[in-house]
PDB file of N, CA, C and O in Angstrom:
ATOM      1  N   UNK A   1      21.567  16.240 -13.880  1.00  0.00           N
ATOM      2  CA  UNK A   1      20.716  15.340 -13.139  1.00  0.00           C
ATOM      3  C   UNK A   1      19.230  15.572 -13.455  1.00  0.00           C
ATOM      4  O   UNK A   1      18.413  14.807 -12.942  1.00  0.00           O
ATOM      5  N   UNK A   2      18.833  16.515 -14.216  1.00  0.00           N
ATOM      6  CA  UNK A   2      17.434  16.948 -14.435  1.00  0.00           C
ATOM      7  C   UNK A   2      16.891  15.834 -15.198  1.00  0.00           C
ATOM      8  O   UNK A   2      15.910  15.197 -14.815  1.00  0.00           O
ATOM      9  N   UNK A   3      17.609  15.563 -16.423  1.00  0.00           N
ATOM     10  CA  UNK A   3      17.097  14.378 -17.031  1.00  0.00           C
ATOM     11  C   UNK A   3      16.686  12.939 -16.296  1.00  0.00           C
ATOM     12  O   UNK A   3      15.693  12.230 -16.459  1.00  0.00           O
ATOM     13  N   UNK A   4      17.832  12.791 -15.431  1.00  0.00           N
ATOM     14  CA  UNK A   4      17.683  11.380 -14.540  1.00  0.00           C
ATOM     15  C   UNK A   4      16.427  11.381 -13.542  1.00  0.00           C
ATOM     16  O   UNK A   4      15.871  10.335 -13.208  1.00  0.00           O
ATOM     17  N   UNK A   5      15.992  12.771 -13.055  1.00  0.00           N
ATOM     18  CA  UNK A   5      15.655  13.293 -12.049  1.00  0.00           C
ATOM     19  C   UNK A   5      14.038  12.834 -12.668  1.00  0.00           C
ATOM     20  O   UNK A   5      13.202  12.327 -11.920  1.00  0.00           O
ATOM     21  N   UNK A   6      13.808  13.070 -13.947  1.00  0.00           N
ATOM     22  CA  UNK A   6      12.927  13.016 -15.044  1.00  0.00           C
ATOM     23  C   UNK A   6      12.603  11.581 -15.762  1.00  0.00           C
ATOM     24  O   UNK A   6      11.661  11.166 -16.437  1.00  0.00           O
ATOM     25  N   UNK A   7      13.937  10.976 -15.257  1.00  0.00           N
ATOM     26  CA  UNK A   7      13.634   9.338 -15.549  1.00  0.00           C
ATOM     27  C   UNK A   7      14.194   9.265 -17.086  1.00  0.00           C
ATOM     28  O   UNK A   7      14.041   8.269 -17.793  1.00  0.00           O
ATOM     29  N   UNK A   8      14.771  10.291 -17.445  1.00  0.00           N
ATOM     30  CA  UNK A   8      15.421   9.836 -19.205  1.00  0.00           C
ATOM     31  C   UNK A   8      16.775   9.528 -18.667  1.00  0.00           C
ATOM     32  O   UNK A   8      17.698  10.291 -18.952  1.00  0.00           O
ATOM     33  N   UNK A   9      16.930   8.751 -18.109  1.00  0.00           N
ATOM     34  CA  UNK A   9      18.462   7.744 -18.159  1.00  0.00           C
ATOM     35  C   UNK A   9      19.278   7.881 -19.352  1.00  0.00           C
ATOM     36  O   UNK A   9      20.394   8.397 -19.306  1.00  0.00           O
ATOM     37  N   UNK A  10      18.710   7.397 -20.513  1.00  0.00           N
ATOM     38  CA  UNK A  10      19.307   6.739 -21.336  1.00  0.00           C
ATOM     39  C   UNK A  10      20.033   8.351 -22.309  1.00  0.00           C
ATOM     40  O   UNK A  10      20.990   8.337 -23.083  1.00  0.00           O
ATOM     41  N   UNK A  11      19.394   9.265 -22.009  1.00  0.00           N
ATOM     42  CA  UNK A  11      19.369  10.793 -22.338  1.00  0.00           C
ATOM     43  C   UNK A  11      20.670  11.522 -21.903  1.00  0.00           C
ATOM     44  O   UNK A  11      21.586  12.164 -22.416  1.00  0.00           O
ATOM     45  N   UNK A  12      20.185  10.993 -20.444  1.00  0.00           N
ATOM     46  CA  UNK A  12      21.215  11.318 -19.272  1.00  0.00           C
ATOM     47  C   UNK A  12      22.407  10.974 -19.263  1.00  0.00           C
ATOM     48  O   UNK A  12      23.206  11.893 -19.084  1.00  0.00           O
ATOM     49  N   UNK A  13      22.869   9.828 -19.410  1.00  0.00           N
ATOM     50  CA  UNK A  13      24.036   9.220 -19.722  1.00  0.00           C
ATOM     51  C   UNK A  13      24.872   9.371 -20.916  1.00  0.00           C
ATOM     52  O   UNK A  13      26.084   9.370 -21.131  1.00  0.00           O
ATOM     53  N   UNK A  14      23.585   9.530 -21.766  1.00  0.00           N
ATOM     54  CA  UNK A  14      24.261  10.472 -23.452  1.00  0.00           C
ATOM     55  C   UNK A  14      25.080  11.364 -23.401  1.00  0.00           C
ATOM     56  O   UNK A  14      26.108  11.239 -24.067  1.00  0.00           O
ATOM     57  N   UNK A  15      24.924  12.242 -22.798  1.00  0.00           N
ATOM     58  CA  UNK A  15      25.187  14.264 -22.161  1.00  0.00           C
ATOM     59  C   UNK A  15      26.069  13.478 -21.274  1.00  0.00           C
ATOM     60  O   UNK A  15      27.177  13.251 -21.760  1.00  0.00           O
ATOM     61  N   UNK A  16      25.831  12.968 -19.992  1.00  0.00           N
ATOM     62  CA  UNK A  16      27.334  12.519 -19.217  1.00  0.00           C
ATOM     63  C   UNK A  16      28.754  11.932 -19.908  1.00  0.00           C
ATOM     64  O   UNK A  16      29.926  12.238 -19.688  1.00  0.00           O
ATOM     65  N   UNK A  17      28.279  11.162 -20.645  1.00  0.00           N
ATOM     66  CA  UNK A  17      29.151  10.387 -21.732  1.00  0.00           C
ATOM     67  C   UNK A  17      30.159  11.294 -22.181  1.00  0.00           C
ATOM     68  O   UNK A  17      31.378  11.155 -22.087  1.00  0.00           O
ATOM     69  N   UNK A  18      29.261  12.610 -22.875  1.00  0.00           N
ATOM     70  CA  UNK A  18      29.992  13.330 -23.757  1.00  0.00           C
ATOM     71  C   UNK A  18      30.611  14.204 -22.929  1.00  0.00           C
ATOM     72  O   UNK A  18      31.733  14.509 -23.334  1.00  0.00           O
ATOM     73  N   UNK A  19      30.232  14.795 -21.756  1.00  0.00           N
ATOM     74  CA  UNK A  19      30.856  15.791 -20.871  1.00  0.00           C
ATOM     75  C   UNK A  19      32.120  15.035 -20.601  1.00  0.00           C
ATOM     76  O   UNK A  19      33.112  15.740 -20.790  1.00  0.00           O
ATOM     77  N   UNK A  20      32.410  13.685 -20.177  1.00  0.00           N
ATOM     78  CA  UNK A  20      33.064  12.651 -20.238  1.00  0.00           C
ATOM     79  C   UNK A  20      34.163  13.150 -20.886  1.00  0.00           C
ATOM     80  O   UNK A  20      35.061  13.765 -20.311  1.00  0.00           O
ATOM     81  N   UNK A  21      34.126  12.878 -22.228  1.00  0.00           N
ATOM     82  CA  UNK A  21      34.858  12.836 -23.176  1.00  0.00           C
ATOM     83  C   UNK A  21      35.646  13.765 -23.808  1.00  0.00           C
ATOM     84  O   UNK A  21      36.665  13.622 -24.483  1.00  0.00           O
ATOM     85  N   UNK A  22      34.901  14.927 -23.426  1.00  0.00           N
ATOM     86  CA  UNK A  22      35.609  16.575 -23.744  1.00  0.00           C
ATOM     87  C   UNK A  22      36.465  17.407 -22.496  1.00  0.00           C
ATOM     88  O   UNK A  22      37.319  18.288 -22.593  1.00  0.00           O
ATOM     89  N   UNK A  23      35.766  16.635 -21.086  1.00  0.00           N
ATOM     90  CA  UNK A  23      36.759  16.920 -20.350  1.00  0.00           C
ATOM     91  C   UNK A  23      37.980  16.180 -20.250  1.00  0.00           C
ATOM     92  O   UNK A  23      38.999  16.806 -19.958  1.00  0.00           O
ATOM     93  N   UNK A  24      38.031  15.089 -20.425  1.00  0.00           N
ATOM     94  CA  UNK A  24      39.152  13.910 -20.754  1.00  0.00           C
ATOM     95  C   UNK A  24      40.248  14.777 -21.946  1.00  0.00           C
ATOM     96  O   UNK A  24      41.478  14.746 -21.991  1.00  0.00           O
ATOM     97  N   UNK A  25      39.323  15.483 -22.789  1.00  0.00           N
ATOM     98  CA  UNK A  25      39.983  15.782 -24.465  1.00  0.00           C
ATOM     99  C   UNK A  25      40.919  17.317 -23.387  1.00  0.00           C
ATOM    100  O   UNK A  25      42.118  17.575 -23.489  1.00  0.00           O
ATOM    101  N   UNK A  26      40.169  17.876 -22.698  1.00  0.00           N
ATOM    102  CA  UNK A  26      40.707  19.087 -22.259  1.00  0.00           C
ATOM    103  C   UNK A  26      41.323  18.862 -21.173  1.00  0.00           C
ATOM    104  O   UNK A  26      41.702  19.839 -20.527  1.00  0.00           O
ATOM    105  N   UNK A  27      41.492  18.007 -20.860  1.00  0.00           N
ATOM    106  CA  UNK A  27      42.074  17.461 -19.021  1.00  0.00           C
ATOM    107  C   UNK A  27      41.586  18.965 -18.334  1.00  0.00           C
ATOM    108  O   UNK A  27      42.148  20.005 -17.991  1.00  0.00           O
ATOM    109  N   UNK A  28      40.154  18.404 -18.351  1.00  0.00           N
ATOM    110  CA  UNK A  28      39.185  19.171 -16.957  1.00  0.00           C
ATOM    111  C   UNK A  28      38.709  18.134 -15.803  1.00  0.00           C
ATOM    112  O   UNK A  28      37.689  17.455 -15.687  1.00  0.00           O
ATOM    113  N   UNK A  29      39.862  18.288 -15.000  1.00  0.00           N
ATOM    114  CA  UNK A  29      39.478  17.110 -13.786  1.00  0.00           C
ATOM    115  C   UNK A  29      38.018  17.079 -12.860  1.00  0.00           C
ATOM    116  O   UNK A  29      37.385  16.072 -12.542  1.00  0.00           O
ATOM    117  N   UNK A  30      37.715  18.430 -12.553  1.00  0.00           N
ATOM    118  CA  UNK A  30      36.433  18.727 -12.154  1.00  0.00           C
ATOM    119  C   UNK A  30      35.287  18.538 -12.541  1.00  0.00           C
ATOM    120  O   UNK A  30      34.325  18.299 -11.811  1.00  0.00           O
ATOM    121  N   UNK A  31      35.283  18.630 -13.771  1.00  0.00           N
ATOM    122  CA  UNK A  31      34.160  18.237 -14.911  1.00  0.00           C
ATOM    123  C   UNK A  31      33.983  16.682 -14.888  1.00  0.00           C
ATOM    124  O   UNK A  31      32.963  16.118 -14.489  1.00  0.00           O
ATOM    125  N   UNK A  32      35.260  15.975 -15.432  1.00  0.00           N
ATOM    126  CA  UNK A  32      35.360  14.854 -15.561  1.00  0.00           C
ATOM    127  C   UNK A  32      35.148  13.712 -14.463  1.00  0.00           C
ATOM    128  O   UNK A  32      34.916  12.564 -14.842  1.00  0.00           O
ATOM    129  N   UNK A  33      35.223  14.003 -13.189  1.00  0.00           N
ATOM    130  CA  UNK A  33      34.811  13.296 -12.025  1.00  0.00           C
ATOM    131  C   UNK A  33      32.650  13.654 -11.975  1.00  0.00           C
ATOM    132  O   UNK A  33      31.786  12.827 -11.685  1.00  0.00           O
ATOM    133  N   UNK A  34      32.471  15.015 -12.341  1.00  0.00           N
ATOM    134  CA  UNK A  34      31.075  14.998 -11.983  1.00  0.00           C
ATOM    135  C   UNK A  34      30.643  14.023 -13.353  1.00  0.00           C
ATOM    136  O   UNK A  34      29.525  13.557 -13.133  1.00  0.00           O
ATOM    137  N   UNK A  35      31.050  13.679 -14.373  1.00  0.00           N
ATOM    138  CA  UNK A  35      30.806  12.871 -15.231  1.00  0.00           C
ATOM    139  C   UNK A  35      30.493  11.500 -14.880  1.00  0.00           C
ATOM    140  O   UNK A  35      29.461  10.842 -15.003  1.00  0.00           O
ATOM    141  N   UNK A  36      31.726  11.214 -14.376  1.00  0.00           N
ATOM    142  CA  UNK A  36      32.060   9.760 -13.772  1.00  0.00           C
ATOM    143  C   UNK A  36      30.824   9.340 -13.058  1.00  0.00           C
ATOM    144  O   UNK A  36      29.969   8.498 -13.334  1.00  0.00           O
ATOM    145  N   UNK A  37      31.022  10.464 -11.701  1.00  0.00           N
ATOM    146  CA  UNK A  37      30.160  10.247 -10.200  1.00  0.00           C
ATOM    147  C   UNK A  37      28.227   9.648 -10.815  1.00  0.00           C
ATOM    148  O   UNK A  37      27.520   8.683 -10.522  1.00  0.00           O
ATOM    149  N   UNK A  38      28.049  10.912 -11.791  1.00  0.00           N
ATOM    150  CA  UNK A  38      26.628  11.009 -12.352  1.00  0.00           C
ATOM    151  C   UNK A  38      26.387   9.616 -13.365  1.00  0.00           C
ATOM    152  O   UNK A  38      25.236   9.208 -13.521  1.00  0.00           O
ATOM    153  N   UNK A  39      27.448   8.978 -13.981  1.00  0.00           N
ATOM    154  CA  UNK A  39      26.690   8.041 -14.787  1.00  0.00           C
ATOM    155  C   UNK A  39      26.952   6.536 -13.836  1.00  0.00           C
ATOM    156  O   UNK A  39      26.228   5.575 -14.099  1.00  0.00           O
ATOM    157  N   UNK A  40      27.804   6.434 -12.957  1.00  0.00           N
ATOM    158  CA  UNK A  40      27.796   5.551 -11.504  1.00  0.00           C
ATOM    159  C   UNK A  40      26.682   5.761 -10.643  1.00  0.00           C
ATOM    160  O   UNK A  40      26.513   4.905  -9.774  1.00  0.00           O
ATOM    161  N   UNK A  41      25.948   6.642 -10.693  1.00  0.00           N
ATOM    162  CA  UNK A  41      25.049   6.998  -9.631  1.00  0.00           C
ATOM    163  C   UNK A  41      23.741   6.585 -10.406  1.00  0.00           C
ATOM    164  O   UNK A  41      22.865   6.064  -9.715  1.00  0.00           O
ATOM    165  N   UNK A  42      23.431   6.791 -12.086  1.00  0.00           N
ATOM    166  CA  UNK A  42      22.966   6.272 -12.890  1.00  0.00           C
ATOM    167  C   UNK A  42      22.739   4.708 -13.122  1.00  0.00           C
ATOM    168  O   UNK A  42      21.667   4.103 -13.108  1.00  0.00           O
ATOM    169  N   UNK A  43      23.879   4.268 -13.315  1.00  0.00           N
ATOM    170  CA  UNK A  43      23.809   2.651 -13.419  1.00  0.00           C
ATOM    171  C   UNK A  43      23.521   2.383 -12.299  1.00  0.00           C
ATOM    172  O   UNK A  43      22.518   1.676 -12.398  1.00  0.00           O
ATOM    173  N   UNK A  44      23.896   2.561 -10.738  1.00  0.00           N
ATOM    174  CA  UNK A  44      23.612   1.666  -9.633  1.00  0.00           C
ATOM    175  C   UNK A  44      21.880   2.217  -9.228  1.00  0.00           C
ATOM    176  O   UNK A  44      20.871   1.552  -8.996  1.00  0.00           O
ATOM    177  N   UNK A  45      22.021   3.118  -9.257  1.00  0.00           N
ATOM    178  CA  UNK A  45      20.638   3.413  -8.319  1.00  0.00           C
ATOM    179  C   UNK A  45      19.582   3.582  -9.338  1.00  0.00           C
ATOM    180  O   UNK A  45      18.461   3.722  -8.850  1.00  0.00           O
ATOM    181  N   UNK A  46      19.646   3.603 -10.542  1.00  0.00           N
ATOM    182  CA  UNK A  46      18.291   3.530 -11.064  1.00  0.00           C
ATOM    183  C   UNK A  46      18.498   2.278 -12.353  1.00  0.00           C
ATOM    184  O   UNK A  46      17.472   1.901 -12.919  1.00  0.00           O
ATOM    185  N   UNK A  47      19.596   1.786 -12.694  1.00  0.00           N
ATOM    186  CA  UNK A  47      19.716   0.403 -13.298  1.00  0.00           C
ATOM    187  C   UNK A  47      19.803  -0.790 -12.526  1.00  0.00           C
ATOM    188  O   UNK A  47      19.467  -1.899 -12.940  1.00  0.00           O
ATOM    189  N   UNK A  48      20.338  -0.500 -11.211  1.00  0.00           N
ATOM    190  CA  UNK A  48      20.986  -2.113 -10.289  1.00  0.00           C
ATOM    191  C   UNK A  48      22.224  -2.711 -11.050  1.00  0.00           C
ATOM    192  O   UNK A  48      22.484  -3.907 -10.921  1.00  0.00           O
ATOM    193  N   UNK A  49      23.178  -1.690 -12.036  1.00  0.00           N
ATOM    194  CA  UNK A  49      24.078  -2.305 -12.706  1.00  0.00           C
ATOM    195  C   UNK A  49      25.852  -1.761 -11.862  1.00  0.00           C
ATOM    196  O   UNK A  49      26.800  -1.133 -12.333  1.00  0.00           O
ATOM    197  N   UNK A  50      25.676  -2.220 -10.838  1.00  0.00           N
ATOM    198  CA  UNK A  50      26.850  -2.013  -9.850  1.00  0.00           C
ATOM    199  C   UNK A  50      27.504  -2.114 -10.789  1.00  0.00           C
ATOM    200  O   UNK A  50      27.773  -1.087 -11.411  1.00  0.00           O
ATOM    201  N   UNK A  51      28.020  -3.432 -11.257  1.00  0.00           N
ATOM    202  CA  UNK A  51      29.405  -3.867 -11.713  1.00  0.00           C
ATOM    203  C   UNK A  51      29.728  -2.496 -12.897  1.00  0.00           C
ATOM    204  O   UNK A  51      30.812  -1.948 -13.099  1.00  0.00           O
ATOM    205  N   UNK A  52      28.711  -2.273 -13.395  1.00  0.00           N
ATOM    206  CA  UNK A  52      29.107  -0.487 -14.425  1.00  0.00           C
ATOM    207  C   UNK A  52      29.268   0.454 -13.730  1.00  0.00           C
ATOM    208  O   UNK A  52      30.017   1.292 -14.233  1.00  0.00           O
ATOM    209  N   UNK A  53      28.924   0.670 -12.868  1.00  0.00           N
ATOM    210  CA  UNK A  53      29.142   1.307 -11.707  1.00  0.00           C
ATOM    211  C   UNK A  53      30.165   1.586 -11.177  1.00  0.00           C
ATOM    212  O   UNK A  53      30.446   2.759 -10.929  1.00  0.00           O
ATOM    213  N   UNK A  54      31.020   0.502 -10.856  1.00  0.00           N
ATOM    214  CA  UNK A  54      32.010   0.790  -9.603  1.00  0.00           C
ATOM    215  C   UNK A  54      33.001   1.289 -10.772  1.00  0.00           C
ATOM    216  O   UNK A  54      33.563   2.340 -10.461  1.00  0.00           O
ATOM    217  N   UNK A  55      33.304   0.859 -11.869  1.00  0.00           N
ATOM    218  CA  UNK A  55      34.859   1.699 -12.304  1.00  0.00           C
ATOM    219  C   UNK A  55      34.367   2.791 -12.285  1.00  0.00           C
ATOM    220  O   UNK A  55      35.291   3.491 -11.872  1.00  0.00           O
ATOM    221  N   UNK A  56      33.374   3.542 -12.484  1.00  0.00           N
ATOM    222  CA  UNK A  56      33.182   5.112 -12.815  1.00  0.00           C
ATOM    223  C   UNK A  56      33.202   5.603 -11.398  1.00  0.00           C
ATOM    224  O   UNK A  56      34.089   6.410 -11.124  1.00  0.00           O
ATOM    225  N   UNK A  57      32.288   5.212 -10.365  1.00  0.00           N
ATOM    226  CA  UNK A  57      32.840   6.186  -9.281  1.00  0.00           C
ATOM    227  C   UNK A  57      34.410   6.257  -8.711  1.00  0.00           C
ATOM    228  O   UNK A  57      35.049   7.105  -8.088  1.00  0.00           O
ATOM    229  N   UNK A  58      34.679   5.036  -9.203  1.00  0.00           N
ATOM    230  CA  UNK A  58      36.203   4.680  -8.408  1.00  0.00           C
ATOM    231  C   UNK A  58      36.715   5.610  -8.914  1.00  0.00           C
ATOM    232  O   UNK A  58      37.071   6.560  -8.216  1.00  0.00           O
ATOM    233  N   UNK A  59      36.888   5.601 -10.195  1.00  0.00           N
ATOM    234  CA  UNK A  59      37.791   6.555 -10.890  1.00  0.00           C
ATOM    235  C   UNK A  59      37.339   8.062 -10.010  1.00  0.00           C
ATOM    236  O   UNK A  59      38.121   8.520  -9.178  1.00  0.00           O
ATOM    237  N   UNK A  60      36.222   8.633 -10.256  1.00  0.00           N
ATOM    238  CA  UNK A  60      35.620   9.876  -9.722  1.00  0.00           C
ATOM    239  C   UNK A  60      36.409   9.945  -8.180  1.00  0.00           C
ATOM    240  O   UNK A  60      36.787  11.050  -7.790  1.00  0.00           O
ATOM    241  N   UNK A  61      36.648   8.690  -7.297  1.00  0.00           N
ATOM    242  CA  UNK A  61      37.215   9.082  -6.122  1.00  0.00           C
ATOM    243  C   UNK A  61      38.482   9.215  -6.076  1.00  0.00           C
ATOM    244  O   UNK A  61      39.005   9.595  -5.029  1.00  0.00           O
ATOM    245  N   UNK A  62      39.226   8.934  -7.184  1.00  0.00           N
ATOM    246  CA  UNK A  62      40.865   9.080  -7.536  1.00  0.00           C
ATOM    247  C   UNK A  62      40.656  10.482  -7.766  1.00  0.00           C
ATOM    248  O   UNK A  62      41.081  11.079  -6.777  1.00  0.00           O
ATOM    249  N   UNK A  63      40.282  11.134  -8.460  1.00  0.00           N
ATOM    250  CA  UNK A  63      40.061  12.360  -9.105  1.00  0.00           C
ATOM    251  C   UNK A  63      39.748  13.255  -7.798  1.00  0.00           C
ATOM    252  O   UNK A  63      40.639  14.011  -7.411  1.00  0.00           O
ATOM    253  N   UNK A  64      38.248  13.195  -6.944  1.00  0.00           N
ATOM    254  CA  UNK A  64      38.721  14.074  -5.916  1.00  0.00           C
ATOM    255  C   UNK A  64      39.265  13.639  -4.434  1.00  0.00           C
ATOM    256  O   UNK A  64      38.755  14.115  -3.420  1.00  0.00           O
ATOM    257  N   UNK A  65      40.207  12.814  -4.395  1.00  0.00           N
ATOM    258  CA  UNK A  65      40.837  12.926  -3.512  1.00  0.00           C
ATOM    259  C   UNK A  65      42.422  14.180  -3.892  1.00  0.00           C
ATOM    260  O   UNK A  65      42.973  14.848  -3.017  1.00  0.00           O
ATOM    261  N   UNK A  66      42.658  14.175  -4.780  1.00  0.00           N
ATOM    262  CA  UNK A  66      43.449  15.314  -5.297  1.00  0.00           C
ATOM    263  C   UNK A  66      42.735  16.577  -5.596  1.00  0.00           C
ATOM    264  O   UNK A  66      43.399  17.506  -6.056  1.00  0.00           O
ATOM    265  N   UNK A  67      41.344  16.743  -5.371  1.00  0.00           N
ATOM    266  CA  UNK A  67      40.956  17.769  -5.250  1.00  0.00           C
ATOM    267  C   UNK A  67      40.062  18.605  -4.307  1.00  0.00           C
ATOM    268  O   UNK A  67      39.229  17.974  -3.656  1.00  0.00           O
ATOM    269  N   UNK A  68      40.129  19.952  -4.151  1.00  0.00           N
ATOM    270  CA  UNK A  68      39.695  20.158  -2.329  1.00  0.00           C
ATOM    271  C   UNK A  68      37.872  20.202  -2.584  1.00  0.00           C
ATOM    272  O   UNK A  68      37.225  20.241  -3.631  1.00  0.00           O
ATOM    273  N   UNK A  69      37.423  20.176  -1.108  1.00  0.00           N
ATOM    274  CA  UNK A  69      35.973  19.490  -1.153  1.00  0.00           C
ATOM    275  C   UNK A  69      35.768  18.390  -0.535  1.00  0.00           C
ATOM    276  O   UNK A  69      34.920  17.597  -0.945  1.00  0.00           O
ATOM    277  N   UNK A  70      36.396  18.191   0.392  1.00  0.00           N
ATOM    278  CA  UNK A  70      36.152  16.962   1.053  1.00  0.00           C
ATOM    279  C   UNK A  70      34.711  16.127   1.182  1.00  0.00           C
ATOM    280  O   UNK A  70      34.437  14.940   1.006  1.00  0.00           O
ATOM    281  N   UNK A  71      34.030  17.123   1.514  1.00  0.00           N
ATOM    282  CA  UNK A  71      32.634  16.567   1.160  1.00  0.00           C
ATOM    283  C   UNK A  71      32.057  15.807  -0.175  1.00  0.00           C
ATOM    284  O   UNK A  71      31.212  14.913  -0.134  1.00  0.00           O
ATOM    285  N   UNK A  72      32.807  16.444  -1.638  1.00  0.00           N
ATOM    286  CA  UNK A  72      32.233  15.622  -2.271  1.00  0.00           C
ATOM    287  C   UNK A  72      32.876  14.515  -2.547  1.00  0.00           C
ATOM    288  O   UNK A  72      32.419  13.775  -3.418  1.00  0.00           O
ATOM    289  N   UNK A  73      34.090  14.175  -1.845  1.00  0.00           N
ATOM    290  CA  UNK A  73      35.060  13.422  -1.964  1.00  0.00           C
ATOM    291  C   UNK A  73      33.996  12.070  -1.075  1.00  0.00           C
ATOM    292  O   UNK A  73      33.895  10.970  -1.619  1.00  0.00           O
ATOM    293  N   UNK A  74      33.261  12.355   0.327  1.00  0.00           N
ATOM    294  CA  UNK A  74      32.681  11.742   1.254  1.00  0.00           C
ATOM    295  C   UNK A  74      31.254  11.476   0.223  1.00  0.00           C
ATOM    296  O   UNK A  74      30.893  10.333  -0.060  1.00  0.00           O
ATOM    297  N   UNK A  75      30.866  12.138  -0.042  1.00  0.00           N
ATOM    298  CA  UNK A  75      29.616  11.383  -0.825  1.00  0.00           C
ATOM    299  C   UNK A  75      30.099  10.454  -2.139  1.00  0.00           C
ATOM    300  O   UNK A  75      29.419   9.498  -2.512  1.00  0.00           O
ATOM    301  N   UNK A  76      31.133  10.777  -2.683  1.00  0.00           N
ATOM    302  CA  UNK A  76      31.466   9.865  -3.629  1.00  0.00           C
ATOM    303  C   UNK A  76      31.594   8.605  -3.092  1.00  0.00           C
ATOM    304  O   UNK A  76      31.257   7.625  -3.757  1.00  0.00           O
ATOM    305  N   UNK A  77      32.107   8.480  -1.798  1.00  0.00           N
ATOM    306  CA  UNK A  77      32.664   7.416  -0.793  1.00  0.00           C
ATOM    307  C   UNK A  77      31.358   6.480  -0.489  1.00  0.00           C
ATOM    308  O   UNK A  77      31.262   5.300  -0.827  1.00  0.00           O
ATOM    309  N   UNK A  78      30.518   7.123   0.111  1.00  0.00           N
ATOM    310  CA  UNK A  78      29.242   6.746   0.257  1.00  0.00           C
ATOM    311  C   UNK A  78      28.855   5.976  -1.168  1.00  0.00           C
ATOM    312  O   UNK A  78      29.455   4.952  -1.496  1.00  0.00           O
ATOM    313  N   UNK A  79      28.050   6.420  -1.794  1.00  0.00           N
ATOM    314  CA  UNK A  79      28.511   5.991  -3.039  1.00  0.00           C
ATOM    315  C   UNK A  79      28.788   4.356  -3.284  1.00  0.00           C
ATOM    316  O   UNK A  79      27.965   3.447  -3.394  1.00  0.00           O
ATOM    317  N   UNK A  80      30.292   4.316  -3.329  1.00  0.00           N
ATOM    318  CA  UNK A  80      31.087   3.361  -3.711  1.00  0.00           C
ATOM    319  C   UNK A  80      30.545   1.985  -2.574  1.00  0.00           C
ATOM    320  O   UNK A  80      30.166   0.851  -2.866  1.00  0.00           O
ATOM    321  N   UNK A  81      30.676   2.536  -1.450  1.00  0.00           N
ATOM    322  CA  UNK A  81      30.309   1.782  -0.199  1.00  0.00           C
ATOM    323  C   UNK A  81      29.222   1.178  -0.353  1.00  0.00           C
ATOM    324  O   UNK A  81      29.032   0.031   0.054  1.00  0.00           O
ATOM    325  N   UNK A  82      28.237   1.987  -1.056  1.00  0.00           N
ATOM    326  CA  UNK A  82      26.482   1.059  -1.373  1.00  0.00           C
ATOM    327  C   UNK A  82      26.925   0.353  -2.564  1.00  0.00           C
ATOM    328  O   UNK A  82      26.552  -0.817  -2.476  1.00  0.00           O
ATOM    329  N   UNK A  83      27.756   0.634  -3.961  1.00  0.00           N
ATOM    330  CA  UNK A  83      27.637   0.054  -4.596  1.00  0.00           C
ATOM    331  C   UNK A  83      28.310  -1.644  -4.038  1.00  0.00           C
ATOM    332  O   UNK A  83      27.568  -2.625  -4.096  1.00  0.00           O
ATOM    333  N   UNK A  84      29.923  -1.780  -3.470  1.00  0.00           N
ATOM    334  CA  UNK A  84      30.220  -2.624  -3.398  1.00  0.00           C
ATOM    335  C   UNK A  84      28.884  -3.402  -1.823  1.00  0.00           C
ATOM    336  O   UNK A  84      28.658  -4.611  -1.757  1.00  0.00           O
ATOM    337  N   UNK A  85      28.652  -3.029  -1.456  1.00  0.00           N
ATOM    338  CA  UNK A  85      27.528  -3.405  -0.835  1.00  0.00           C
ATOM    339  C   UNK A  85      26.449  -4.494  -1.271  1.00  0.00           C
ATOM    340  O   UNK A  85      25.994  -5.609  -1.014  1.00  0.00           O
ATOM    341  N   UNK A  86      26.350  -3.240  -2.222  1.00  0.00           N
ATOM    342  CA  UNK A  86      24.783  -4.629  -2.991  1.00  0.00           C
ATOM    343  C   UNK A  86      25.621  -5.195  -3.713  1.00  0.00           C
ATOM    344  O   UNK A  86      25.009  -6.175  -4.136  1.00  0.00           O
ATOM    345  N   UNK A  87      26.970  -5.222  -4.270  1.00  0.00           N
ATOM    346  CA  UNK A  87      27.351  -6.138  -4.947  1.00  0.00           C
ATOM    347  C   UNK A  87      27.621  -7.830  -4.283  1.00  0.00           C
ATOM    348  O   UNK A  87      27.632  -8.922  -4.852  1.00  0.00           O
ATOM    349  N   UNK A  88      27.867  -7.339  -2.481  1.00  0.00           N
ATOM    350  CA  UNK A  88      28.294  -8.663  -1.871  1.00  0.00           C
ATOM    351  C   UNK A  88      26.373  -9.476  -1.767  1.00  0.00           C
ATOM    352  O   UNK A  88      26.075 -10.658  -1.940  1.00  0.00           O
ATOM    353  N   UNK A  89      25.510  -8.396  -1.461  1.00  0.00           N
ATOM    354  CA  UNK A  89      24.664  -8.701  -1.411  1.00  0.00           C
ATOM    355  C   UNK A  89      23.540 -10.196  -2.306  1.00  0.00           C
ATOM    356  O   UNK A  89      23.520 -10.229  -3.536  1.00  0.00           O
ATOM    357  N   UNK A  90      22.868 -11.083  -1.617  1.00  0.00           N
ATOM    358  CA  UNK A  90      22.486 -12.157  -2.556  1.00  0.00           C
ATOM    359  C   UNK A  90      22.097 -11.947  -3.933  1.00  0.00           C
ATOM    360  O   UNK A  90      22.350 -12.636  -4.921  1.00  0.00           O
ATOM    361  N   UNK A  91      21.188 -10.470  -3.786  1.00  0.00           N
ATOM    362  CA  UNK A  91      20.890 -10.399  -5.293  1.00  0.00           C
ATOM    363  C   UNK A  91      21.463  -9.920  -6.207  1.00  0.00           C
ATOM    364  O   UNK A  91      21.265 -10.247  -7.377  1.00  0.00           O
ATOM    365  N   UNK A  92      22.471  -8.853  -5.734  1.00  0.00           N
ATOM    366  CA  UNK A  92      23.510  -8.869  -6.965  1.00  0.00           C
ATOM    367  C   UNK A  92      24.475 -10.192  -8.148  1.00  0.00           C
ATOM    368  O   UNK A  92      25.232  -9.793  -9.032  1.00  0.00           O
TER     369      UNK A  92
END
């Protein structure tokens, strides 16, 4: 998140992408949901690109509902809830 935090998005999502992809290659479920969560949290809140958005957290909330942490299971939730939100919303 340092990069995003820093405003290099496009940086950010590079490195998520790939964390992405190697935990997928290693079936690292833990890894692979903070992947998801971070480039959903990316597109909606600093692009306005819900619709890229919602498959990645969705997926991220399949992932930890099978895993313990309820809390980050509840912020992922949150999350999803703003994205489909502004999606009903006029300007989406």
């Amino acid at each position: 998140m340092i990069l995003h935090n820093r405003g290099d998005c496009d940086e950010a999502l590079k490195l998520y992408g790939e964390q992405e992809r190697l935990c997928r290659l290693f079936r690292e479920r833990e890894g692979l949901q903070s992947a998801l969560h971070n480039q959903g949290r990316i597109h909606h809140y600093a692009r306005g690109a819900s619709a890229r958005a919602q498959p990645l957290v969705e997926e991220a909330v399949q992932i930890l509902r099978d895993l313990p942490g309820p809390e980050r299971l509840a912020i992922a939730l949150i999350d999803l809830g703003n994205i489909y939100s502004d999606q009903d919303s006029p300007e989406a």
